[in-house]
N, CA, C and O of each residue as an XYZ file, in Angstrom:
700
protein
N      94.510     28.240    221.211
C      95.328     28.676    220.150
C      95.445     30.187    220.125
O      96.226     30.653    219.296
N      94.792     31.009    220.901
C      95.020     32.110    220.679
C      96.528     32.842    220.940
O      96.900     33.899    220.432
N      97.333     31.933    221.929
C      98.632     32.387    221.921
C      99.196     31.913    220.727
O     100.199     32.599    220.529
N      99.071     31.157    219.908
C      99.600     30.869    218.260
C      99.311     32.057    217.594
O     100.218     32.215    216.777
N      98.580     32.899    217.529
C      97.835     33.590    216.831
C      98.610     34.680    217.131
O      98.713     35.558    216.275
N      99.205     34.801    218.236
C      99.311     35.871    219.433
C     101.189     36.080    218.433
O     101.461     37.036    217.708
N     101.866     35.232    218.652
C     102.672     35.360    218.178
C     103.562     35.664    217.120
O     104.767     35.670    217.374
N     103.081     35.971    215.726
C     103.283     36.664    214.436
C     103.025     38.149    214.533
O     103.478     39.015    213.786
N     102.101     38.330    215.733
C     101.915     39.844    215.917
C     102.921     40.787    216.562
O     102.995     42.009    216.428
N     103.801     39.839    217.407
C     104.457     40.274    218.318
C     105.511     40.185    217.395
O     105.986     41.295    217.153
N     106.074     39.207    216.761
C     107.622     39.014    216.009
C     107.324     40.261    215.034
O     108.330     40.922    214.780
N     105.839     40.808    214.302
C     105.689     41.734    213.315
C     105.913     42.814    214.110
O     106.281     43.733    213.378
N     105.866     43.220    215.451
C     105.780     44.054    216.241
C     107.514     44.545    216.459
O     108.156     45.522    216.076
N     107.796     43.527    217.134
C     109.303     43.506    217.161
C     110.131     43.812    215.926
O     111.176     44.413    216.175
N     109.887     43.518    214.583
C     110.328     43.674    213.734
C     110.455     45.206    213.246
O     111.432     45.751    212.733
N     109.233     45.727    213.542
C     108.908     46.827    213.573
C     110.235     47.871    213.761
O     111.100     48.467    213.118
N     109.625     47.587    215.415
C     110.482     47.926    216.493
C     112.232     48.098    216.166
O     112.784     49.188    216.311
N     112.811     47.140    215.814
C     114.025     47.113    215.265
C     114.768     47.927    214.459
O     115.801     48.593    214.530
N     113.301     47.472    213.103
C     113.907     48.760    212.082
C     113.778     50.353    212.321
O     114.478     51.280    211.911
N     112.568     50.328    213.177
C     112.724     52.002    213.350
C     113.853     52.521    214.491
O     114.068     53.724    214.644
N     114.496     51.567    215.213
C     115.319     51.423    215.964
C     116.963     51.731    215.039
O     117.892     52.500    215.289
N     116.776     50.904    214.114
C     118.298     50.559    213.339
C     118.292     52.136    212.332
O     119.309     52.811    212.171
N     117.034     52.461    211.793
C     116.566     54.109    211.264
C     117.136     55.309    212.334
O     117.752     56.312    211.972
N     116.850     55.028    213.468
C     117.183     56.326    213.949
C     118.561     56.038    214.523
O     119.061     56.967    215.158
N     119.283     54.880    214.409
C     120.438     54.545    214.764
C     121.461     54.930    213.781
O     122.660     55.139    213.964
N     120.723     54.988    212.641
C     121.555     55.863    211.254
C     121.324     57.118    211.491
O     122.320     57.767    211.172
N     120.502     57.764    211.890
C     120.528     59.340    211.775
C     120.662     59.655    213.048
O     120.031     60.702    213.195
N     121.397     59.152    214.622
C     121.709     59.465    214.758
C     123.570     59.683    214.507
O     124.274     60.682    214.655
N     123.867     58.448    214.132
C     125.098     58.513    213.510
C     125.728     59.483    212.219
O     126.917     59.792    212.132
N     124.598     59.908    211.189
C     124.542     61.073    210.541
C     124.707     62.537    211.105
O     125.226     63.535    210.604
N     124.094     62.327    212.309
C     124.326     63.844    213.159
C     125.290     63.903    213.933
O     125.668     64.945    214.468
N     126.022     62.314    214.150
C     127.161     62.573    215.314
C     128.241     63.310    214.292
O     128.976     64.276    214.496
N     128.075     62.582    213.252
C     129.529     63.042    211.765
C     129.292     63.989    211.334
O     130.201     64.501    210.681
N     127.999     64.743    211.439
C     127.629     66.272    210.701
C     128.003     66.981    212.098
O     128.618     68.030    211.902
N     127.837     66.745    213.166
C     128.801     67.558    214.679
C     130.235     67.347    214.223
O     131.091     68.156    213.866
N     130.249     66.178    214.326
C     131.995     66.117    214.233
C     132.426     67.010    213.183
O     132.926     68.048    213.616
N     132.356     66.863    211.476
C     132.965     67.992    210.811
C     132.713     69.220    211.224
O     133.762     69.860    211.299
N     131.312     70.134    211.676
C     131.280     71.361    212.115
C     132.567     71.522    213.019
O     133.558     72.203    212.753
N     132.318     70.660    214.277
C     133.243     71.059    214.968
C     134.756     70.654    214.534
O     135.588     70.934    215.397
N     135.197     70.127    213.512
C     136.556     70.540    213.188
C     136.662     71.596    212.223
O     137.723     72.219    212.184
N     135.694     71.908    211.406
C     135.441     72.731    210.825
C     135.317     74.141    211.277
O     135.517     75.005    210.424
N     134.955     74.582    212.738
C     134.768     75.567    213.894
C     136.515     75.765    214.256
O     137.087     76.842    214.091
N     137.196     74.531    214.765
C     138.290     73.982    214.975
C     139.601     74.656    214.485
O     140.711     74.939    214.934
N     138.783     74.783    213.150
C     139.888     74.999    211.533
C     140.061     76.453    211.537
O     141.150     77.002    211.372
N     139.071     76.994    211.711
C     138.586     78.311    211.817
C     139.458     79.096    213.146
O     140.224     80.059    213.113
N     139.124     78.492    213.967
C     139.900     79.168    215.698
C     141.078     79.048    215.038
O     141.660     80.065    214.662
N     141.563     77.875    214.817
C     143.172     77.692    214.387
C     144.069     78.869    213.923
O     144.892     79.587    214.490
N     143.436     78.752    212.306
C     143.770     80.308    211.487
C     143.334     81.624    212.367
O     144.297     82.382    212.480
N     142.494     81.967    212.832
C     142.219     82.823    213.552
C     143.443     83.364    214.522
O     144.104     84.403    214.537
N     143.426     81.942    215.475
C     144.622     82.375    216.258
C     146.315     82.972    215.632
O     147.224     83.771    215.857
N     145.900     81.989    214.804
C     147.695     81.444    213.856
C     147.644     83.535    213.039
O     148.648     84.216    212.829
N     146.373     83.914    212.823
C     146.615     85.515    212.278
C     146.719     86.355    213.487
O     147.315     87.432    213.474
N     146.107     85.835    214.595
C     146.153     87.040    215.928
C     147.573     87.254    216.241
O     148.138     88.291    216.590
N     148.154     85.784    216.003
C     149.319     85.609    216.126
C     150.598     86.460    215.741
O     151.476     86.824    216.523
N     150.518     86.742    214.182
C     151.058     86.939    212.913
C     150.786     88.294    213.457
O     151.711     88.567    214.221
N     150.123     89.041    213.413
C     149.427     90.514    213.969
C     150.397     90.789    214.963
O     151.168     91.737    214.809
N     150.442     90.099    215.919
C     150.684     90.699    217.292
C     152.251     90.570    217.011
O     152.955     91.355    217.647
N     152.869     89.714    216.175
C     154.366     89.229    216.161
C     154.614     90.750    215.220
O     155.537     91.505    215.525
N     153.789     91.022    214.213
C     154.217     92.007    213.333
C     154.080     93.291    214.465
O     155.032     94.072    214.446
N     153.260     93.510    215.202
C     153.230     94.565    216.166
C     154.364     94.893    216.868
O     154.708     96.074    216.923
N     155.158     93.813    217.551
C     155.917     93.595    218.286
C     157.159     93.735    217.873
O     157.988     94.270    218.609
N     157.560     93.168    216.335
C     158.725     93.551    215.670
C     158.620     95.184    215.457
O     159.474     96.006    215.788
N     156.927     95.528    214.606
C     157.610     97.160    214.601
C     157.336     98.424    215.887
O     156.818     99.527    215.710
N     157.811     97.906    217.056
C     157.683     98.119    218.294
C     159.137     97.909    218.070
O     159.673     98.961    217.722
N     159.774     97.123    218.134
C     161.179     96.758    218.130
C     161.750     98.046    218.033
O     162.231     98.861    218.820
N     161.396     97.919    215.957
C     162.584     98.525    215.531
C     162.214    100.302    215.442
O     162.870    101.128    214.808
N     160.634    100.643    216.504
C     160.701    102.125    216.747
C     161.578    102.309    217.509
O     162.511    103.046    217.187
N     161.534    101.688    218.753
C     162.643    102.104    219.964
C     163.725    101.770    219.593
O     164.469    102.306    220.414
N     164.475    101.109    218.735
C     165.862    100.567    218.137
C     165.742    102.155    217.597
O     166.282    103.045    218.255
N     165.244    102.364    216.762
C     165.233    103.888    216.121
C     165.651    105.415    216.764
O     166.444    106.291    216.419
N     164.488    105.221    218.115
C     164.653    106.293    219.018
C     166.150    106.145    219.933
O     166.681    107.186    220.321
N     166.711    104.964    220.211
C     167.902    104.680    220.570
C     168.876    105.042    219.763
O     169.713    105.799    220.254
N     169.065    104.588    218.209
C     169.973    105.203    217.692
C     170.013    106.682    217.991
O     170.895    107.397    218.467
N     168.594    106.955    217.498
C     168.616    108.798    217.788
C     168.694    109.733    218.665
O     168.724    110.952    218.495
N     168.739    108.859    220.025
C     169.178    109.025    221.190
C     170.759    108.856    221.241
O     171.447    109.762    221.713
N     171.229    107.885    220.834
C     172.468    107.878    220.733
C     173.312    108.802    219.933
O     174.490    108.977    220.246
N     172.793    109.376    218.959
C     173.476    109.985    217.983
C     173.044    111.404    218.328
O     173.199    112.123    217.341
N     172.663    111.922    219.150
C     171.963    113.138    219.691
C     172.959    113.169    220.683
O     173.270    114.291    221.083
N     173.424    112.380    221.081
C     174.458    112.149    222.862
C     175.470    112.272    222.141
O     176.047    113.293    222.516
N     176.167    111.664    221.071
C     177.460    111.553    220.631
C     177.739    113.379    219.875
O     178.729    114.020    220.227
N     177.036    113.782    219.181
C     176.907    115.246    218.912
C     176.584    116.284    219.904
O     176.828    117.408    219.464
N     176.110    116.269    221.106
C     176.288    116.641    222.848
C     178.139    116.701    222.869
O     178.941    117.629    222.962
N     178.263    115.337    222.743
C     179.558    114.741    223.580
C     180.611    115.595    222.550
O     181.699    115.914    223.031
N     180.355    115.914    221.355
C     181.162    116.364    220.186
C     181.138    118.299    220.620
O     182.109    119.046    220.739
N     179.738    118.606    220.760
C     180.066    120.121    220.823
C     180.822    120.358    222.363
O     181.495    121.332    222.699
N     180.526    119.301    223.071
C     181.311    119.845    224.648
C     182.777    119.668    224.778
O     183.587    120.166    225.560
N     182.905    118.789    223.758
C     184.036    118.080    223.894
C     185.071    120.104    223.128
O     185.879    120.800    223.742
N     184.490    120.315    221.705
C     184.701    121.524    221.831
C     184.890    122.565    222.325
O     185.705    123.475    222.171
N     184.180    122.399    222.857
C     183.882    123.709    223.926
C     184.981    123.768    224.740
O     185.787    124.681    224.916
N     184.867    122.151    225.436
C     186.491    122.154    226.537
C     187.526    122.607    225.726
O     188.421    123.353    226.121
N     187.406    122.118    224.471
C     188.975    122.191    223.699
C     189.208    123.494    223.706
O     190.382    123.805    223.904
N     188.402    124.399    223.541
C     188.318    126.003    223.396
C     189.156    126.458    224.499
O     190.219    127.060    224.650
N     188.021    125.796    225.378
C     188.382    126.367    227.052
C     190.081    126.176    227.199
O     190.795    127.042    227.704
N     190.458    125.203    226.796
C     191.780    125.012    226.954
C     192.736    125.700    226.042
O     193.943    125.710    226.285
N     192.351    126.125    225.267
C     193.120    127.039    224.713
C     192.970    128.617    224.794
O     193.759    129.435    224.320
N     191.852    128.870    225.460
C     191.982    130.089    225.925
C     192.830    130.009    227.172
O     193.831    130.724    227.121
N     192.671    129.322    228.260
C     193.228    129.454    229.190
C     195.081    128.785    228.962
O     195.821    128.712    229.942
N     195.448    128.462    227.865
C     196.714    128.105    227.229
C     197.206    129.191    226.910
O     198.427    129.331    226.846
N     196.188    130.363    226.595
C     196.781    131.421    225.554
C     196.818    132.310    227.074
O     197.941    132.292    227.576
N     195.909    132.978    227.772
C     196.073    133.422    229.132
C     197.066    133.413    229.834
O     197.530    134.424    230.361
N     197.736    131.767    229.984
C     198.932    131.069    230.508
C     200.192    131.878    230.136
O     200.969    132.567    230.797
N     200.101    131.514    228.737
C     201.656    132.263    228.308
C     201.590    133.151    228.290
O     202.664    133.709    228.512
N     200.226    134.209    228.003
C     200.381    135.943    228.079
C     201.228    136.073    229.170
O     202.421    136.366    229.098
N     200.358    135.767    230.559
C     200.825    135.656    231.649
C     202.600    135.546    232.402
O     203.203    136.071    233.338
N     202.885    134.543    231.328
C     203.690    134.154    230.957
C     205.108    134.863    230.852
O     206.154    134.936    231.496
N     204.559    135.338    229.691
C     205.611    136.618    229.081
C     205.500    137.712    229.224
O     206.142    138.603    228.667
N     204.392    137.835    230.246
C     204.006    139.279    230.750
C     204.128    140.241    230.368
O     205.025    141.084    230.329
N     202.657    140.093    229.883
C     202.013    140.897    228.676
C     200.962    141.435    229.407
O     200.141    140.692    229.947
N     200.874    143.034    229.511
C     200.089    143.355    230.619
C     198.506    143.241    230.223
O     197.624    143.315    231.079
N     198.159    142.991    228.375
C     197.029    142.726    228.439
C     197.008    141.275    227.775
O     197.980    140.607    227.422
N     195.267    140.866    227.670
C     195.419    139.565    227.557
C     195.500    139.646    225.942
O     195.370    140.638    225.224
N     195.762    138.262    225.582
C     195.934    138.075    223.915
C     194.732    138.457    223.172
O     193.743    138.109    223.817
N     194.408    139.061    222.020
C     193.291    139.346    221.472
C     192.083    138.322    221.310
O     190.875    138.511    221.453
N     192.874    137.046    220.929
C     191.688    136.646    220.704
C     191.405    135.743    222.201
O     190.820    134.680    221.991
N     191.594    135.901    223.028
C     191.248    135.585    224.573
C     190.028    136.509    224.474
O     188.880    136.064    224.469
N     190.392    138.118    224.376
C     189.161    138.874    224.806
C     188.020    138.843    224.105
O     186.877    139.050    224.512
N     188.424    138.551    222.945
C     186.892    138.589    222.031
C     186.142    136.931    222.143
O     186.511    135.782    221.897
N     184.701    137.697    222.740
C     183.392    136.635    222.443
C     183.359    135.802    221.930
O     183.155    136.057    220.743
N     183.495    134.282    222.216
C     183.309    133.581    221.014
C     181.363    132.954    221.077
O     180.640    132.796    222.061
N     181.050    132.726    219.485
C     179.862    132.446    219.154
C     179.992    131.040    219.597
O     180.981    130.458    219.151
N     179.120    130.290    220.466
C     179.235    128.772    220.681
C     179.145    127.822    219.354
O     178.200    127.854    218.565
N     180.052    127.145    219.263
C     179.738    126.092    218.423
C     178.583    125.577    218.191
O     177.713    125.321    219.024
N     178.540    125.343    216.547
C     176.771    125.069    216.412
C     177.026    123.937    215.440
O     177.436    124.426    214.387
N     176.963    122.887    215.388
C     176.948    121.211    214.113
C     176.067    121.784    212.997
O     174.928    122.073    213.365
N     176.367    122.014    211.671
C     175.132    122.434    210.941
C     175.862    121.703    209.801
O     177.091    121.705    209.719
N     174.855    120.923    208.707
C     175.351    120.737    207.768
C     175.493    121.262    206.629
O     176.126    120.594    205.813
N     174.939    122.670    206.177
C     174.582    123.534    205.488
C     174.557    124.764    205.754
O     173.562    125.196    206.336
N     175.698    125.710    205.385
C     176.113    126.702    205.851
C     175.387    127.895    205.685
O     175.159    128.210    204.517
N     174.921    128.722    206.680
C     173.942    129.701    206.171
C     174.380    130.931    205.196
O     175.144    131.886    205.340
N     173.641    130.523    204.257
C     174.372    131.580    203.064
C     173.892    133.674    203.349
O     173.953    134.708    202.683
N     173.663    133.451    204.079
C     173.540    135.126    204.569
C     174.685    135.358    205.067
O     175.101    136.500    204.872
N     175.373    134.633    205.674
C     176.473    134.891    206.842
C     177.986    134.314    205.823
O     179.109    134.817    205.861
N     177.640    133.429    205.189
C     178.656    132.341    204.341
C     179.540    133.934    203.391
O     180.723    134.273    203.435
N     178.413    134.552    202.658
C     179.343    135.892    201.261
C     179.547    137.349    201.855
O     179.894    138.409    201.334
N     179.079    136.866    203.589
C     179.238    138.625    204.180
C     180.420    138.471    205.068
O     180.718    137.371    205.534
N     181.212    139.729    205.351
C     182.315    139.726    206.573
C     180.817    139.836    207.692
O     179.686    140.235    207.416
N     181.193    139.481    208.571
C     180.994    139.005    210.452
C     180.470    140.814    210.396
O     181.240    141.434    209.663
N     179.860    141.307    210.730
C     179.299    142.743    211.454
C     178.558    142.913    212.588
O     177.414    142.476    212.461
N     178.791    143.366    213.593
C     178.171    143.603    214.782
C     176.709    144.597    214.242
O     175.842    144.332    215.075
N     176.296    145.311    213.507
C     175.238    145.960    212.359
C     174.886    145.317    212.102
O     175.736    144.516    211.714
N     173.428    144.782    211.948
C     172.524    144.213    211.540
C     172.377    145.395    210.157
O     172.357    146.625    210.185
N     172.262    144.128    208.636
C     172.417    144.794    207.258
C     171.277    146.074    207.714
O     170.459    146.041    208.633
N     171.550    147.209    206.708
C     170.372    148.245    206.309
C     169.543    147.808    204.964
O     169.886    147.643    203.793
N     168.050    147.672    205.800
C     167.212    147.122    204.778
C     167.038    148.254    203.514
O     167.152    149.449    203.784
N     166.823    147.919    202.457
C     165.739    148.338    201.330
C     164.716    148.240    201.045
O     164.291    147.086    201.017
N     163.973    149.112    200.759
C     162.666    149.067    200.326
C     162.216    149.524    199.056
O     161.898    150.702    198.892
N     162.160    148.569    198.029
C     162.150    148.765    196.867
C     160.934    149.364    195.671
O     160.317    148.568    194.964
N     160.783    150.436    195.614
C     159.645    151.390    194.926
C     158.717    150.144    194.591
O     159.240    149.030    194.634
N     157.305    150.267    194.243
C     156.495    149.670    193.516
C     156.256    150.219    192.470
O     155.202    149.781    192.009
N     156.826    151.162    191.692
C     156.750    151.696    190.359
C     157.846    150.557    189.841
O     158.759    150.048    190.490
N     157.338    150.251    188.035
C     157.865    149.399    187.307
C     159.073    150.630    186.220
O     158.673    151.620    185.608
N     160.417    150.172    186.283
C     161.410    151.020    185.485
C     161.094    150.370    183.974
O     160.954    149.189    183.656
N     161.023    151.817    183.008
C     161.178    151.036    181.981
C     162.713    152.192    181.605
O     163.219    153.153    182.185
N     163.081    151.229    180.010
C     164.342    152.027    179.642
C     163.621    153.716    178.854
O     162.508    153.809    178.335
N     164.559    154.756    178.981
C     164.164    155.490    178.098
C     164.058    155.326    176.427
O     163.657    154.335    175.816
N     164.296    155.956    176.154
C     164.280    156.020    174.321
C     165.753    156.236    174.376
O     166.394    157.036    175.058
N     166.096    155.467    173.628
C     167.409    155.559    173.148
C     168.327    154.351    174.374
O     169.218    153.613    173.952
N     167.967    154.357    175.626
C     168.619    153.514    176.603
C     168.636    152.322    176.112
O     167.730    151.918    175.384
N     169.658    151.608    176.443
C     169.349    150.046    176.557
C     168.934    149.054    177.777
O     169.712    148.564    178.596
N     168.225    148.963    177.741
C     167.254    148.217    179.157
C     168.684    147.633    179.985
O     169.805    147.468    179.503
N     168.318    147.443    181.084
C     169.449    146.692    182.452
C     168.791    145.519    182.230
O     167.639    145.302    181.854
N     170.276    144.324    182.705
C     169.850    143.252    182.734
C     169.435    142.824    183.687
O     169.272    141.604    183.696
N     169.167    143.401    184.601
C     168.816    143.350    186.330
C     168.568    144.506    186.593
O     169.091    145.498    186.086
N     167.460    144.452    187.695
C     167.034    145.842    187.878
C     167.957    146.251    189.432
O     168.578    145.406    190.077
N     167.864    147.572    189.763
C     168.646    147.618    191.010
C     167.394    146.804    192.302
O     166.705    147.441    193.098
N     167.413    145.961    192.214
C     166.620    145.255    193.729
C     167.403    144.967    194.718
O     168.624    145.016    194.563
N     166.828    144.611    195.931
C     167.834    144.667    197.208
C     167.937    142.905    197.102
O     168.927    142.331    197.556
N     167.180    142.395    196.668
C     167.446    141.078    196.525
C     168.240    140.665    195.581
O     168.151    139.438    195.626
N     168.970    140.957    194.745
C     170.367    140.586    193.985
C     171.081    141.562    194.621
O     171.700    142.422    193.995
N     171.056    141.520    195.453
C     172.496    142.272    196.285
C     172.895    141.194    197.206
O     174.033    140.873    197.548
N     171.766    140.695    197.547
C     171.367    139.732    198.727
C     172.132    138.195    198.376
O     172.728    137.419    199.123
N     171.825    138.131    196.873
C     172.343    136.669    196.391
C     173.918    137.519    195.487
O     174.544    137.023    194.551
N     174.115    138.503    195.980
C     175.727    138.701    195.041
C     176.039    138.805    193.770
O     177.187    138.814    193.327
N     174.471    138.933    192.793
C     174.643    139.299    191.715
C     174.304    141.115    191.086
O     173.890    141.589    190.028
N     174.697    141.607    192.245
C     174.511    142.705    191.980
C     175.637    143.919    191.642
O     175.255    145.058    191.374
């Protein structure tokens, strides 16, 4: 009988066996699903990551665009104001040598006046320089002033100036 005996030990054995079997068969299934969310969770993460490297590099790239779109216009509009003062210039040219023509022409032993005189090259400005704008043209560079550092007062009896003589309201034309 000892194999009778033998046998409750072994089924208790086996039983054993099973459950600590079916135990770690749950935890490892607990750790396969705690991997699995990390790694979609890791997943989720790269995603957005990329999806902003993305967003970054697209925003880089547009304002990359629209610098050189920029420098092109301003390239372009730098060429078209080129193309504008030369285009002048020829026009000049052609009318000096128009005016030359007919002196020539009508034979005139000298050339027309304004043939001989210098011209200043054309300059694009949008704002006219007011030194040159309230004066006649002078080959003289103005004669400066140098204005005392003593303060004028009126005498007794004078009535004060409403402006003093300075070289700078001469300068702006209120003098």
């Amino acid at each position: 009988m000892g194999g009778m005996e033998r046998l409750p030990e072994e089924r208790k054995a086996l039983a054993e066996r099973y459950t600590i079997d079916a135990d770690e068969a749950q935890r490892r299934e607990q750790l396969a699903a705690a991997e699995a969310a990390r790694r979609a969770a890791e997943g989720e993460a790269a995603r957005r990551e990329e999806a902003a490297r993305w967003a970054a590099e697209e925003q880089a790239a547009r304002r990359t665009a629209e610098e050189e779109a920029a420098k092109r216009a301003a390239a372009e509009e730098a060429a078209r104001q080129a193309a504008a003062v030369a285009a002048a210039g020829e026009a000049e040219e052609r009318a000096q040598r128009a005016v030359a023509v007919e002196s020539e022409r009508r034979g005139d032993p000298e050339p027309a006046e304004s043939a001989a005189e210098p011209r200043r090259p054309l300059v694009l400005a949008s704002v006219a320089d007011p030194a040159t704008a309230n004066e006649p043209a002078t080959s003289e560079p103005p004669e400066l002033e140098i204005a005392s550092g003593e303060t004028e007062t009126a005498l007794d009896g004078e009535a004060p100036t409403e402006n003093a003589e300075l070289p700078i309201y001469r300068w702006f034309g209120s003098a």
